[in-house]
N, C-alpha and C positions, 0 to 999 in steps of 0.2 A: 637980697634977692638972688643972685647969683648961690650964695651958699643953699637956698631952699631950691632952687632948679638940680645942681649938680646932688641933692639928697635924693631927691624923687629921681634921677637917673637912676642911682646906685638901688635902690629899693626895688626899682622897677627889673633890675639885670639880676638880684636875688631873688627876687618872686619867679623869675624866667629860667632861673637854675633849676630852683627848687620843682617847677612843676616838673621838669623833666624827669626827675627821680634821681635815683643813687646812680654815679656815672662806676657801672662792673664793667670790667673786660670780661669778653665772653672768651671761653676755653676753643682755640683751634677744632677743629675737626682733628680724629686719629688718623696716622699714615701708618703705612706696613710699615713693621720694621725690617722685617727680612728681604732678598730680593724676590722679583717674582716666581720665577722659576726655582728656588729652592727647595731644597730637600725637607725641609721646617716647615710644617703649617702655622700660619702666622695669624694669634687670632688677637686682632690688633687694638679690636672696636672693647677688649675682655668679656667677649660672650662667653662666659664661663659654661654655659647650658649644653652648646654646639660643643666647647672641648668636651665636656663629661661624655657626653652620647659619643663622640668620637674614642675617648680612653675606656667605657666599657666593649668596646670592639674589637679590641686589642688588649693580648697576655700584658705585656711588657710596652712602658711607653716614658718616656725622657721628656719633661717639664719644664720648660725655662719660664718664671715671671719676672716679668722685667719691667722698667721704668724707662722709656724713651730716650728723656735726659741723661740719666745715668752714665758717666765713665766705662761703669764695669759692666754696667748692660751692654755698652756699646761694643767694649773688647770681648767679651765672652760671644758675641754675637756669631764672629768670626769663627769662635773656637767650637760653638755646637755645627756650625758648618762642616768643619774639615770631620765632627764625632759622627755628624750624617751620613756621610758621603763610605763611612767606615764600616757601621752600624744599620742603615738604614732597612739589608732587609729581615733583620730582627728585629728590629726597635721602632715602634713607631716616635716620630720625632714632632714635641708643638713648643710653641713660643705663645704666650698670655702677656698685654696689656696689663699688668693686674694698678697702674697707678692713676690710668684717667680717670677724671672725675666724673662722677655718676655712672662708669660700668660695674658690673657683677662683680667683676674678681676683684675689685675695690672695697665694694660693699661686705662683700663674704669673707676676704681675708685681710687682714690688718699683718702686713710686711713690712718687716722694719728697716732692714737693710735688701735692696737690689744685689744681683742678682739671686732669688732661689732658684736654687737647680733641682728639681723633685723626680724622684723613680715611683713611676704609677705599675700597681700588679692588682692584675684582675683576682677577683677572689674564684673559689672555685666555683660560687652559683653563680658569677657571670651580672651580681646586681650591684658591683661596688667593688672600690679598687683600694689596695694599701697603698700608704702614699709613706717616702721614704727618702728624706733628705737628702742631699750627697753635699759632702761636709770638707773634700777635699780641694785639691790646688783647682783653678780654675784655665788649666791647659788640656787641648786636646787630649795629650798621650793620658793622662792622668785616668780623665774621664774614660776614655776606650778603656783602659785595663779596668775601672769601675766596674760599666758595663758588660766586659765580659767575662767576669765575677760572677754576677745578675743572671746572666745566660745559664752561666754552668756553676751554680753556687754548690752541690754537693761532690763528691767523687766517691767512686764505688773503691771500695774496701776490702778487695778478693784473698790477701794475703799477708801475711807479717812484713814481707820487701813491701808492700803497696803503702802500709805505714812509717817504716820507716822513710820511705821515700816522699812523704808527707811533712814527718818530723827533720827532713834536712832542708825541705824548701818552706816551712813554718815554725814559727819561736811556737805553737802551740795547735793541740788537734783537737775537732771534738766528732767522736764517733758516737752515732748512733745502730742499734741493731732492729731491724722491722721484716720482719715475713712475707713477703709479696705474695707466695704460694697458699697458703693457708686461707684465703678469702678472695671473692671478684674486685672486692672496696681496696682501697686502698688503707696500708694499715693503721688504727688507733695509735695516732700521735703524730704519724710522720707528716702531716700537714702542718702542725703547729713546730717540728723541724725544721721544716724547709723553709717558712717564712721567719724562725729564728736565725735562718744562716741570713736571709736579705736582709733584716734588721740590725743583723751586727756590722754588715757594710756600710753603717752610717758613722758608725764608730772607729771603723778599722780601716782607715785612707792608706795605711803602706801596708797591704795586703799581709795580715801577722798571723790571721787564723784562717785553717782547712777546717771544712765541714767534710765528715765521711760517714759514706753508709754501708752499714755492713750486712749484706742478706742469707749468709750460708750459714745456716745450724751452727758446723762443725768449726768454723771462723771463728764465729760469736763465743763457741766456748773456748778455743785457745787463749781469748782475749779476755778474758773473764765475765761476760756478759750471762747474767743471772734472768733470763727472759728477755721481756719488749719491753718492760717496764722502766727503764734506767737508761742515761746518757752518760758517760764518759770523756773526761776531759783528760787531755792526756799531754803533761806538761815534760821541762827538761826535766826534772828526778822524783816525779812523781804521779800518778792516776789518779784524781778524782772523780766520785760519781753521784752524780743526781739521780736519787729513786725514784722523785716525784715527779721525772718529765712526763710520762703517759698521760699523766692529769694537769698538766702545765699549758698554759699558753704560749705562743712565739716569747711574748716579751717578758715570761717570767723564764724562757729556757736564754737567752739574750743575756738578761738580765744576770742568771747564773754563772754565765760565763766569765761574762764582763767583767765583774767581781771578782774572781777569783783567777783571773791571769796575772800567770806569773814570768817575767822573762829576766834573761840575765841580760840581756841586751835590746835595746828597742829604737824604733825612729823615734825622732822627737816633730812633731810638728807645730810649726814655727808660722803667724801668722804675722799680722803688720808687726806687732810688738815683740819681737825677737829678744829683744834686750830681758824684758821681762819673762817671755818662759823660758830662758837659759838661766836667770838668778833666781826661778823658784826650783831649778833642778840644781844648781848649787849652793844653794841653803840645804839642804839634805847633807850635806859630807860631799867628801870625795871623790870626783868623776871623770871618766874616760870619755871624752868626746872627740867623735869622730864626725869630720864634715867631710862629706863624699855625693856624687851625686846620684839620683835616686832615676835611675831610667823606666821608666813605666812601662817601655816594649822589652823590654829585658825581663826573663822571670827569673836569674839570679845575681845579687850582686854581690863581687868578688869582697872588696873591702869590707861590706856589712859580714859575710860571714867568714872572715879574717877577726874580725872582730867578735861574732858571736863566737866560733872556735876560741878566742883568748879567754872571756868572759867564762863559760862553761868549764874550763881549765883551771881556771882563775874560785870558783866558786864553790869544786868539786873537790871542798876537805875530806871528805871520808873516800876521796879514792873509789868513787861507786864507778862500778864495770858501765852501768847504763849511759851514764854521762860520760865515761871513755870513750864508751861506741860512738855516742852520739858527735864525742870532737873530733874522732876519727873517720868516721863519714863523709862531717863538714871540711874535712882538710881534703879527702879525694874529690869531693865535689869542685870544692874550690881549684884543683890539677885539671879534671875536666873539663870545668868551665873555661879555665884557661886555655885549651887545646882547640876549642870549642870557638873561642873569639878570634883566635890568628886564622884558625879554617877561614871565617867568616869575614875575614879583614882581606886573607887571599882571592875569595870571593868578589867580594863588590871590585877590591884593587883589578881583580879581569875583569870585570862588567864595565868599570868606567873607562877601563883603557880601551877595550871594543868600543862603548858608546860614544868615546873620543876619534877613532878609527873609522867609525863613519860616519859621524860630523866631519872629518878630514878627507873624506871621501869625497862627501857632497858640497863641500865650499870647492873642493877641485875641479868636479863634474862643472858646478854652476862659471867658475873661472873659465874651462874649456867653450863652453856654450860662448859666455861675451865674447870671447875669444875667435869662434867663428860663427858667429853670427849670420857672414853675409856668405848669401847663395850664388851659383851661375844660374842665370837661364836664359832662354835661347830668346833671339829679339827679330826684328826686322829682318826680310832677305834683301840686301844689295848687290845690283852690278856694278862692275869694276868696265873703265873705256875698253877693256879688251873682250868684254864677252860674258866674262865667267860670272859666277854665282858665289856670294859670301853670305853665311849665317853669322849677322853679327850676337854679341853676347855681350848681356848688362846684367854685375854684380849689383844686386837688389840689398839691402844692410836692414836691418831690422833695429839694430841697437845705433841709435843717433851717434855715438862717439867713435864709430869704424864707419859710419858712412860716406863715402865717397864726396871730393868735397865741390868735386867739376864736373858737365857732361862728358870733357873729354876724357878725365881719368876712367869712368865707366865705358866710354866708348859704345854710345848709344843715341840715336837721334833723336830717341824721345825716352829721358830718363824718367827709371820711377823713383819715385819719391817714397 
């Protein structure tokens, strides 16, 4: 009896689960991730719709999507803050949800790894934007020097010093020649240029290749340029040329490059797995590695082209004049930069010493102030048995730890407190 009662218990408390249904945890509500006031629009809920209409309004726009939880979301957070604050009135700055469940930027893009960081560029009709990874370290300084790549990805090309001064601050060039005079349009090709120098920024994290543009007739032909038809890559002991950029798109002019870069010396970059891409560059032979460190707000580094100078030296069997030049260059550059950095070093060293000189200043002032804190002022009139008149006078203290500790030490009949 007892076992058929405690059966129909148990039955009755399963029949009572079950109606209930499957027991889900229901997903939170989204919080911002950023703070309020930030420089970031934070679109939290991944209304992907609201970002689009917001990135076609804007040239140039920096994309974080991110994952809540995430570690790296959480630190990078920080780091597109301080890129804000740097950047912000060129760049428009957003941050995307893209990992809650049932938002847009969920459903639309399948992201495997948190944080992506994406460069949005409006296209020239204004109906749709390139969109353009950034594939480097995930520090401010990094990113800034990214971004202001982005900004000013070409440079004008007015003279044989403008190139060479090109080829000491890059392991490789690539010039283009385009006509601005010759039509209102702008000219046949140079749009699918320009968006190949942003596309090779996905590529090129320790800033290795200049884009240049070259618009004077008489330029163009010192330099061997055979029309408007051709790009020019222009390595350490050699020029190569693409006939076919006029008819090219960005990512087959990218694509060209890419390929066919040549350096004596190059950054390595080094991601979690260190171990592993240092022993697939030492399974190749023989290797000079140099660990230095790589300052993002610096545009040149001493040790790297110490290094590219040996390399270029080191490579240049035939003795070619070009690759002379070019080590001879990098060695004055390398004098100047160093002239360049003590300037700079005697610089900040007086900036900090003034800006220690009055913090010294002002902990002294504020010392003087506790110091004398307390005031005279004139108090009560009293007569004396003889007649006369006395203005008594009560030291009033402001700062409690000089305040008088008795009526009589103030010498007042009615002290103030």
């Amino acid at each position: 009896m007892l076992a058929c009662k405690l059966t129909c218990v148990l039955l009755l408390a399963f029949a009572a689960v079950q109606s209930r249904g499957p027991l889900v945890q229901t997903t939170p509500a989204a919080q911002p991730f950023f703070p309020r006031h930030s420089l970031v629009s934070d679109f939290h809920t991944g209304d992907i719709v609201a970002l689009t209409e917001r990135l076609l309004a804007t040239d140039l726009s920096l994309v974080v999507y991110y994952a809540p939880w995430d570690r790296e979301s959480q630190a990078v957070r920080w780091e597109i803050e301080k890129v804000a604050r740097y950047h912000h009135e060129q760049v428009y700055f957003a941050a995307i949800n893209c990992w809650h469940p049932n938002s847009e930027c969920r459903a639309r893009y399948k992201i495997r790894t948190f944080p992506a960081i994406v460069l949005h560029v409006r296209s020239s009709s204004g109906q749709e934007t390139k969109a353009m990874a950034y594939g480097g370290p995930h520090h401010a300084g990094h990113i800034v020097r990214f971004l202001s790549r982005a900004l000013r990805p070409l440079t004008h090309v007015s003279s044989h010093a403008d190139l060479a001064r090109l080829q000491m601050e890059f392991s490789a060039t690539v010039l283009g020649y385009y006509d601005f005079t010759s039509s209102a349009y702008l000219p046949k090709g140079f749009m699918s240029f320009y968006l190949a120098s942003l596309r090779a920024l996905q590529h090129d994290n320790t800033n290795t290749i200049a884009w240049g543009v070259v618009t004077n007739p008489q330029i163009a032909r010192a330099l061997s340029f055979n029309g408007t038809k051709s790009v020019h890559l222009v390595l350490w002991n050699t020029t190569l040329s693409f006939t076919g950029a006029a008819n090219a798109d960005s990512e087959g002019i990218s694509n060209w490059v890419l390929k066919r870069l040549d350096e004596t010396a190059a950054w390595v970059d080094l991601p979690g797995t260190k171990s592993l891409a240092l022993d697939r560059l030492l399974q190749k032979g023989p290797a000079l590695i140099l660990f230095t460190p790589d300052n993002p707000y610096h545009t040149a580094n001493d040790p790297f082209n110490l290094l590219r100078e040996v390399s270029l030296d080191y490579n240049n069997c035939n003795r070619s004049a070009r690759v002379n030049n070019l080590a001879s260059y990098l060695g004055s550059v390398r004098s100047r930069g160093r002239r360049q950095l003590r300037q700079a070093e005697r610089v900040c060293k007086n900036y900090l010493q003034e800006q220690l000189r009055i913090l010294h200043l002002s902990r002294e002032q504020l010392n003087l102030e506790d110091e004398t804190c307390c005031r005279t002022m004139p108090g009560e009139r009293s007569t004396t048995p003889g007649g006369s008149h006395h203005d008594k006078v009560c030291d009033v203290c402001v700062h409690p730890v000089n305040k008088p500790t008795s009526p009589e030490h103030m010498h007042c009949t009615k002290p103030t407190s």
